[in-house]
C-alpha positions in Angstrom: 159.2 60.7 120.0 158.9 57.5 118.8 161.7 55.3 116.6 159.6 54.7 114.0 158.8 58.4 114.1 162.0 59.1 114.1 163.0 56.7 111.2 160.1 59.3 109.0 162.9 62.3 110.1 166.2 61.2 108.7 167.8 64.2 107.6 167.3 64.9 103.7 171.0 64.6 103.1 170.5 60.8 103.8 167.5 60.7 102.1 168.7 62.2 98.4 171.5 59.5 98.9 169.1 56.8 98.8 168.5 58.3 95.3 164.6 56.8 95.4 161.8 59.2 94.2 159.5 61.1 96.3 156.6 59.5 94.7 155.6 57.1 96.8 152.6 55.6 94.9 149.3 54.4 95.9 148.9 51.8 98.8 146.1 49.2 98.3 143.9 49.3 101.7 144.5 47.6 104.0 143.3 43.7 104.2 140.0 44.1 107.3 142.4 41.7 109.5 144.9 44.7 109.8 142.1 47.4 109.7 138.8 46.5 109.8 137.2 49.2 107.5 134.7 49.0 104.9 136.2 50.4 101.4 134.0 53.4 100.2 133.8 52.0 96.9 132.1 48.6 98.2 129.1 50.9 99.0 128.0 51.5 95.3 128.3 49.8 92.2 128.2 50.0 88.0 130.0 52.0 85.8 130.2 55.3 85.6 127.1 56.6 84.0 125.4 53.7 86.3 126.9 54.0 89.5 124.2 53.2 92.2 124.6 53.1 96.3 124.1 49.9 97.4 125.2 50.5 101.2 124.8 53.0 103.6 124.9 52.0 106.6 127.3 53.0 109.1 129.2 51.6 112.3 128.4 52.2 115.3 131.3 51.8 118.3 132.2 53.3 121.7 133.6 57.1 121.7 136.6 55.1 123.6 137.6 53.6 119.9 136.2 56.7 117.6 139.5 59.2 117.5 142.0 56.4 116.7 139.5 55.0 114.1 139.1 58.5 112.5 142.7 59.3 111.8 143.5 55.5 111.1 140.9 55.5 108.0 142.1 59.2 107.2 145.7 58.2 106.2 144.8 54.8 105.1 142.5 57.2 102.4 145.4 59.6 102.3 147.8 56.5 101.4 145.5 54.8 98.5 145.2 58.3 96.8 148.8 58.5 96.2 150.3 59.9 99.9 150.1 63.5 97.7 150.7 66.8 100.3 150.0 70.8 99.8 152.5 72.8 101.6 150.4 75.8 103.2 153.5 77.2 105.4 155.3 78.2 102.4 155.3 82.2 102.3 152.6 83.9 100.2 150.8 80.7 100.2 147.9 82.8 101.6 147.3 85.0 98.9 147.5 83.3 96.1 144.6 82.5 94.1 142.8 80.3 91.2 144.0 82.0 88.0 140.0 82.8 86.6 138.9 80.3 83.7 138.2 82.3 80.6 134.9 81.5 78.7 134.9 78.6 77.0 138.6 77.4 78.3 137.8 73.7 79.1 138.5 73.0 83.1 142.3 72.4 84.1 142.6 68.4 85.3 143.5 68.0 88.0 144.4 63.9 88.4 145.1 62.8 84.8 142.3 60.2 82.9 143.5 56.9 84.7 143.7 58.3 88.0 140.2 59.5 87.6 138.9 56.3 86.9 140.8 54.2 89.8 139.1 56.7 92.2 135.7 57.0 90.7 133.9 54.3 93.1 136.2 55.6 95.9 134.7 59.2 96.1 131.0 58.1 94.9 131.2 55.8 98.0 132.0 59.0 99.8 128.8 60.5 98.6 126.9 57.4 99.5 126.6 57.8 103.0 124.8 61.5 103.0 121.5 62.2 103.0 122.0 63.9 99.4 124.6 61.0 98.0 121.7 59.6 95.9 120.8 62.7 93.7 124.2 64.1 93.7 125.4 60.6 92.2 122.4 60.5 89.7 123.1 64.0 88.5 126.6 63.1 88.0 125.7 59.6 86.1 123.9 62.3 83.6 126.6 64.2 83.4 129.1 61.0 82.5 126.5 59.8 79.8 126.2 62.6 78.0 130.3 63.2 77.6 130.3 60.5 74.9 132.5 58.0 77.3 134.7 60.3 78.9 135.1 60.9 82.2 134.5 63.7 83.6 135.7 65.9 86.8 133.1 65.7 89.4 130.3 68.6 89.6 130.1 68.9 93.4 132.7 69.2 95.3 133.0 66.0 97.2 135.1 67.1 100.3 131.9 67.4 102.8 131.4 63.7 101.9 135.0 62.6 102.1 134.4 63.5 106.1 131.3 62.3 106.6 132.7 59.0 105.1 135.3 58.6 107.2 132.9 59.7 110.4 130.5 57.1 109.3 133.0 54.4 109.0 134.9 55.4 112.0 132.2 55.0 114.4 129.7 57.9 114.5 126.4 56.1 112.8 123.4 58.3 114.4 123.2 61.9 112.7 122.5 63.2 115.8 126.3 62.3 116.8 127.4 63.7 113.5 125.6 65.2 110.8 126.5 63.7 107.2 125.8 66.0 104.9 127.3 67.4 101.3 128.5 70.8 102.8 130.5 71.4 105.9 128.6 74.2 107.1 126.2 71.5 108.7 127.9 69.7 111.1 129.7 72.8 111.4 126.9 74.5 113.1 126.1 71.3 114.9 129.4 71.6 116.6 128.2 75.4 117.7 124.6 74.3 118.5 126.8 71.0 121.3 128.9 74.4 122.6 125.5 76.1 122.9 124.0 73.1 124.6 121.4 72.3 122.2 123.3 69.4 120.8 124.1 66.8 124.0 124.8 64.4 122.0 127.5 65.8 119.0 130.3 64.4 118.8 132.1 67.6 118.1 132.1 70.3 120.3 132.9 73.8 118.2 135.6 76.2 119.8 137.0 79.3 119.0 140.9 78.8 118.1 143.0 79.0 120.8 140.3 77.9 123.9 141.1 73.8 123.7 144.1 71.7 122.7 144.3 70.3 119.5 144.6 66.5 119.5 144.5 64.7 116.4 140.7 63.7 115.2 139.7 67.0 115.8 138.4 68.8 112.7 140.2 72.4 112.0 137.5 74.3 109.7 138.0 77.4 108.0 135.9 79.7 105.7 136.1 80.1 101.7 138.1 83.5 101.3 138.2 84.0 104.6 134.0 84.3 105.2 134.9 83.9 109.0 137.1 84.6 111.1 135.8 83.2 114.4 132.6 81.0 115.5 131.0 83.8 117.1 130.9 85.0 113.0 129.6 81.5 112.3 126.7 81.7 115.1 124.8 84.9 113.9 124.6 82.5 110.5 123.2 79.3 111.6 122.0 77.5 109.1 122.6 79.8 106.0 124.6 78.0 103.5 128.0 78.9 103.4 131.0 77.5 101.1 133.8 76.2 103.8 136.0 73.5 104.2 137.4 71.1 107.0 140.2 68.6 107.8 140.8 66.1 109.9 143.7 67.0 112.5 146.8 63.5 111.8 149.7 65.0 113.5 151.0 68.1 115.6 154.5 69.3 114.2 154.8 72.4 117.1 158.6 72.5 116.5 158.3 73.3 112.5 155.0 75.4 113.6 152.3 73.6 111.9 149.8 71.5 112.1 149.5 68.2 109.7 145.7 67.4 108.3 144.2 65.1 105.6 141.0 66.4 103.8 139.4 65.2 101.0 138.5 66.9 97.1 142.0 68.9 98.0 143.2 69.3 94.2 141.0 66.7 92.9 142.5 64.4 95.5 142.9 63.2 99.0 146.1 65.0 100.1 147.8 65.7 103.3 148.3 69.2 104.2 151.0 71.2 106.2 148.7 74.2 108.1 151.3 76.9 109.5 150.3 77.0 113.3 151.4 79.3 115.9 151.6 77.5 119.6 150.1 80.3 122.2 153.2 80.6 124.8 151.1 81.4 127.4 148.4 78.5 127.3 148.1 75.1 128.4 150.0 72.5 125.7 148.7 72.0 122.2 146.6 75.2 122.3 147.2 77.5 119.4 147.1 81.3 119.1 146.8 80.6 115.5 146.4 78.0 112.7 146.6 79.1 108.7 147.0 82.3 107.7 144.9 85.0 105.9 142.1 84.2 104.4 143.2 80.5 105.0 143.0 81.0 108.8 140.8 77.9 110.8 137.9 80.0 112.3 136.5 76.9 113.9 138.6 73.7 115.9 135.6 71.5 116.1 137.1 69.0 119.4 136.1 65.8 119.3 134.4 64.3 122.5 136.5 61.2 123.0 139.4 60.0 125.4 142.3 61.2 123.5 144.8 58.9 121.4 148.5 60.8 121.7 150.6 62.8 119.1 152.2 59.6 117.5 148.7 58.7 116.3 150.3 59.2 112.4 153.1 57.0 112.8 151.3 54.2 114.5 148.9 54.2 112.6 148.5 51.0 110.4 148.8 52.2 106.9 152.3 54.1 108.1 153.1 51.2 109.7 152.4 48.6 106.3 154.3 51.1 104.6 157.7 50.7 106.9 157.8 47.0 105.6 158.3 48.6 102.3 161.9 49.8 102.4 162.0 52.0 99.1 158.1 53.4 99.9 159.2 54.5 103.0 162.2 56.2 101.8 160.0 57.7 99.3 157.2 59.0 102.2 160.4 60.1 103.9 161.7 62.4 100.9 158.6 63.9 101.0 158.2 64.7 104.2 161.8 66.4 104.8 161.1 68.0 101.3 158.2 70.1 103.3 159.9 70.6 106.4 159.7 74.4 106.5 163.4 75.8 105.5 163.0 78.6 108.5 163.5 75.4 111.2 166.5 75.4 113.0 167.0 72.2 114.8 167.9 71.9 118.1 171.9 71.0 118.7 173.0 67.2 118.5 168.6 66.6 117.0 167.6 65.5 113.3 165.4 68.1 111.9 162.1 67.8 113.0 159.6 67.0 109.9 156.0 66.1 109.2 154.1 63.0 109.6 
């Protein structure tokens, strides 16, 4: 484990004495020196109402730099929405559900007003780099002009695009790599189609959970409402549309059971969330008998086909590391993270409770 790993850990008693909030707020990205990335929201321009793409062009690199490249821009994303987290190991958090909206109860915000607006270019430059980003925006820019200046919560959910933003950016320009597209179920069954061998040249190769280590820059996928349960259900569906959502794989926690994963259009944000994960004792290392639970279960560990990167890809990484120069952010990132170390975890003797990130 590494210090500056470790530094993430302290245990909370140390951390509430620091008396700092567990707020950290939003990071600025990165200046291109530190990470060369392209923001999403220099792809388009105008206000909303008038937001237009104006790039959408993607990088192309080696596979060698793609996995490091994917989880770096992942929490640099992750950092300039706010560093906000879901907790999915609580108990019950499996069957709960949306309270239903009654007719003609306006929709519950998610982000306030101002936060909407910061983000606005942000997630349009998501959508700017699919095949569909052009109408999606346009129908959008219709629905912001007629609502008399106020800004309203995106029609479509925009967490398809978050990912293939991140795989364009990160190295994966030619569809046939990766398949941008406005709903997961795509490159979804691209991944099955490369395990099939009808795809030589995905960049994700779709397994069942529980046949291949997870590494971070994998993609764990998982069904709405639990539609699948295994790829096998996937594959009798090829291309039928199919509500589902995936995440990209940031850290491995096996000692607090779960599995840490940034996604995008989670709560109307770009959050990081704890997935409870059960190591198979009988497998090779990082190979799961189980990740989520319940109609939340990952039905599909899409593996990326790169070199792989290590487990301290998260703290490494150059946003964590920007933040560490930052005394009372860190602290703050720290909170956090003890505040959603799973309360079941009993630490080893003479070790600091082991936490995300």
């Amino acid at each position: 484990m590494s210090r500056l790993f470790r530094t993430l850990l302290i245990p909370a008693a140390l951390v509430a004495a620091t008396a700092v909030q567990a707020q950290p707020g939003p990071l600025e990205r990165l200046p291109v020196d530190v990470l060369d990335a392209t923001a999403p929201s220099e792809r388009v321009s105008g206000v909303p109402g008038r937001i237009t793409v104006e790039d959408r062009a993607c990088r192309h690199l080696p596979r060698a730099q793609v996995r490091r490249r994917i989880v770096d821009l992942a929490i640099q994303e992750w950092g300039y929405f706010g560093f906000t987290t879901v907790d999915e190991t609580v108990p019950g958090y499996e069957n709960r559900r949306r309270r239903q909206r009654q007719p003609g109860e306006p929709r519950r915000r998610r982000v306030s007003p101002e936060e909407a607006l910061r983000v606005v270019h942000s997630i349009a430059g998501y959508w700017s780099v699919t095949p569909d980003g052009s109408w999606i925006l346009d129908r959008q820019n219709r629905i912001w002009r007629a609502s008399s200046g106020a800004l309203q919560r995106w029609r479509d959910p925009w967490s398809a695009a978050f990912i293939s933003w991140v795989m364009c950016e990160g190295g994966l320009s030619e569809s046939a790599e990766f398949q941008r597209a406005i709903a997961h179920y795509v490159y979804i069954d691209q991944a099955i189609e490369a395990r099939d061998g009808k795809a030589s040249e995905a960049a994700f190769v779709a397994h069942e959970v529980g046949e291949a280590a997870v590494e971070p820059g994998d993609l764990l996928c998982r069904g709405r409402r639990g539609s699948y349960s295994t790829v096998a259900e996937r594959r009798e569906d090829l291309g039928e549309g199919t509500r589902s959502h995936c995440d990209v794989v940031v850290k491995l926690d096996a000692e607090n059971d779960r599995i840490l994963v940034i996604g995008g259009n989670v709560r109307g944000s770009v959050r990081l969330k704890f997935l409870p994960a059960r190591l198979d004792p009988d497998a090779p290392a990082d190979v799961y008998a189980s990740i989520g639970r319940g109609s939340r279960a990952v039905f599909a560990h899409l593996k990326l086909q790169a070199p792989a990167i290590g487990n301290d890809a998260f703290e490494s990484s150059p946003t964590i590391k920007a933040l560490s120069a930052d005394p009372n952010s860190l602290q703050s990132l720290q909170q956090r993270l003890v505040d959603n170390t799973p309360a079941t975890t009993t630490a080893r003797p003479g070790a600091q409770p082991a936490g995300g990130g």
